[in-house]
C-alpha positions in Angstrom: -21.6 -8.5 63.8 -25.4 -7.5 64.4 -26.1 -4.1 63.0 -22.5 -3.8 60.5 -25.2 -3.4 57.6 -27.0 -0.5 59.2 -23.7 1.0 60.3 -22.3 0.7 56.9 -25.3 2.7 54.9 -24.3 5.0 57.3 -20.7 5.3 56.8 -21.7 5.4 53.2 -24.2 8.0 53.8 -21.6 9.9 55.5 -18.9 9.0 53.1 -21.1 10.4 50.2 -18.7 12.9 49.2 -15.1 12.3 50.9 -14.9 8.0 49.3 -15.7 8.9 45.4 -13.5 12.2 45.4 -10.8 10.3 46.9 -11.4 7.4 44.6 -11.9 9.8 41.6 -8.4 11.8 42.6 -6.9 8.2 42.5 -8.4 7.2 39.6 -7.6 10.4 37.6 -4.0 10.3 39.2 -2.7 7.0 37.8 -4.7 6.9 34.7 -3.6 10.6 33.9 -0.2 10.0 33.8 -0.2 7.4 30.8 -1.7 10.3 28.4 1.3 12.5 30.1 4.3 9.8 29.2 3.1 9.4 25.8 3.5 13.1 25.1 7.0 13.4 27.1 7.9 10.2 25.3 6.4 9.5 22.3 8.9 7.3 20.4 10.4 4.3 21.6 13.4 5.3 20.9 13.0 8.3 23.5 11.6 5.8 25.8 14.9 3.1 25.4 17.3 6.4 26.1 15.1 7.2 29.3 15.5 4.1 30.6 19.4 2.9 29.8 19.5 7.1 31.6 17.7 5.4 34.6 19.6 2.4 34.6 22.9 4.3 34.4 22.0 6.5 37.5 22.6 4.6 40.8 21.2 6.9 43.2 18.3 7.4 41.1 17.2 3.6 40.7 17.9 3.4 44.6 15.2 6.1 45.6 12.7 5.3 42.9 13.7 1.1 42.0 14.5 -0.2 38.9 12.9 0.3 35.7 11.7 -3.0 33.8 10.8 -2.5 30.2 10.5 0.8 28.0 7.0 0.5 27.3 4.3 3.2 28.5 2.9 1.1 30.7 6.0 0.3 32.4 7.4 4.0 32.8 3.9 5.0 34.1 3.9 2.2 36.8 7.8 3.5 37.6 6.7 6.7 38.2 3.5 6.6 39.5 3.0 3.5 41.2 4.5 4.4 44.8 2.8 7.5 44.9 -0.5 5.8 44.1 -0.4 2.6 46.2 1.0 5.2 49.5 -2.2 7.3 48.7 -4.7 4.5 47.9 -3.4 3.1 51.3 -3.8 6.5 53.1 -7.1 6.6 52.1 -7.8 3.2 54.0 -6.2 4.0 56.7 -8.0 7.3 57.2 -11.4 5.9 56.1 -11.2 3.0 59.2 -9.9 5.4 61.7 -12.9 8.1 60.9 -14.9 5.5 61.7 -13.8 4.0 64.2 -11.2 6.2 65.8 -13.4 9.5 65.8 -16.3 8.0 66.8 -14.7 6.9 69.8 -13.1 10.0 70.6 -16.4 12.4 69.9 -18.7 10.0 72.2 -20.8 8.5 69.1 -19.5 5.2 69.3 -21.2 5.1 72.8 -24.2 6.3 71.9 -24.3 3.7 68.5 -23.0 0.8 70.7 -26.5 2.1 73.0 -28.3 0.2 70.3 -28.4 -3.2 69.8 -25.2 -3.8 67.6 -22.1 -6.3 68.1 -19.0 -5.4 69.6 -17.3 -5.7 66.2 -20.0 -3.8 63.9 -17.9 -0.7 63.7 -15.1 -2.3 62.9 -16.5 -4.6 60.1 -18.5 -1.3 58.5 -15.3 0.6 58.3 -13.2 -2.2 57.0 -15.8 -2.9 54.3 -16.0 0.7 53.2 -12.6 0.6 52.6 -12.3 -2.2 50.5 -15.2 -1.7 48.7 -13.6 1.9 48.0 -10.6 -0.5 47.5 -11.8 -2.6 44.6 -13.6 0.3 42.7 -10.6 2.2 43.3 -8.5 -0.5 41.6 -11.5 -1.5 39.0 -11.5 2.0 37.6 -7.6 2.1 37.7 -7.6 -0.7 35.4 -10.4 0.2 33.0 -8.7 3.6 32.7 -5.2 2.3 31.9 -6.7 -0.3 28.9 -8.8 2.6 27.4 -5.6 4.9 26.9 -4.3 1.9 24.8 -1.8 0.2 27.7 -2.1 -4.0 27.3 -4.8 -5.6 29.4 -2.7 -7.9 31.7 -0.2 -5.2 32.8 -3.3 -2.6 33.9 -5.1 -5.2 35.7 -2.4 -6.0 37.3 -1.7 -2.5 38.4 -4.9 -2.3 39.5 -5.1 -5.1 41.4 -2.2 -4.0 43.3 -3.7 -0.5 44.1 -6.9 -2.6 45.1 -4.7 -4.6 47.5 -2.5 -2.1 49.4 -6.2 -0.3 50.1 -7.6 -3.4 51.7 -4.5 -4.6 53.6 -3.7 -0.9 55.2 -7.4 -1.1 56.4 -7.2 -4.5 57.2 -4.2 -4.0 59.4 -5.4 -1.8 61.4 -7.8 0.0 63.1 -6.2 3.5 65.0 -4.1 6.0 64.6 -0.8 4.8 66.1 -1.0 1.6 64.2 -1.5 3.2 60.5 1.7 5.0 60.5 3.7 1.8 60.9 2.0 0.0 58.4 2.1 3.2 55.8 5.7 3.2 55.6 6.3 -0.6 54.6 3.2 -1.2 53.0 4.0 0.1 49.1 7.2 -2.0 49.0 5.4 -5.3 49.3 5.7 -7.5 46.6 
């Protein structure tokens, strides 16, 4: 692992623009649709129709999954939560495979791995890029949801779940072939 801290102020350096506009898309994604579901939905009583609609309507609740609860919190999480862990996984997976990946295929990788680095230091950059873009991802998530007035436990939960999916779809692998089998999969697990 000599040289993953040089490699990754690089990646960083490099990532200057692409991580916090994907983390700030994210971010302004999730948190975005709680102000939008208060305004579509803003009694309970709309809320409780919306969801015994849902419930009623088989195919619907097999392509999206069942609704629990009829607060705001719980329709934005409905709505929004496959979308959002699919993306925040995405955005792993693409993170480790432009650095790792591309590098390979453009000839970099050669001339870095010139220098005196571990076999594994390109790797271990990427992978903690992607989870540190992870856990802010998820931090900011979370902060977002409680300031639009959702309960604390339920946002941190959601966004400790985005946090998650990020890490384990960069965790799980590092090329191209392998990240579109884990993509698929990866925003069902519990």
């Amino acid at each position: 692992m000599t040289g993953s801290g040089r490699l990754l102020l690089l990646y960083l350096r490099r990532d200057r623009v692409v991580a916090p506009g994907w983390v700030l898309f994210l971010v302004l994604l999730v948190v975005g649709m709680v102000p939008y579901y208060g305004k579509v939905f803003p009694t309970e009583a709309a809320r409780l129709d919306f969801v015994a609609e849902v419930g009623g309507n088989s195919a619907l609740t097999a392509f999206t999954g069942p609704l629990h609860g009829h607060g705001l919190g719980n329709l934005t999480v409905w709505k929004i939560g496959d979308i959002g862990f699919t993306l925040t996984a995405l955005m792993a997976i693409m993170s480790v495979v432009r650095h790792t990946r591309a590098e390979e295929e453009s000839g970099r990788a050669e001339l870095v791995g010139a220098a005196v680095i571990g076999r594994f230091a390109s790797l271990t950059a990427s992978l903690l890029l992607a989870c540190a873009a992870s856990l802010l991802t998820g931090l900011l998530t979370g902060l977002g949801m409680i300031g639009n007035g959702l309960d604390a436990p339920g946002s941190l939960t959601m966004a400790l779940a985005m946090a998650m999916r990020q890490g384990h779809a960069g965790g799980r692998q590092a090329g191209r072939g392998a990240g579109g089998g884990v993509l698929p999969p990866l925003h069902r697990l519990p």
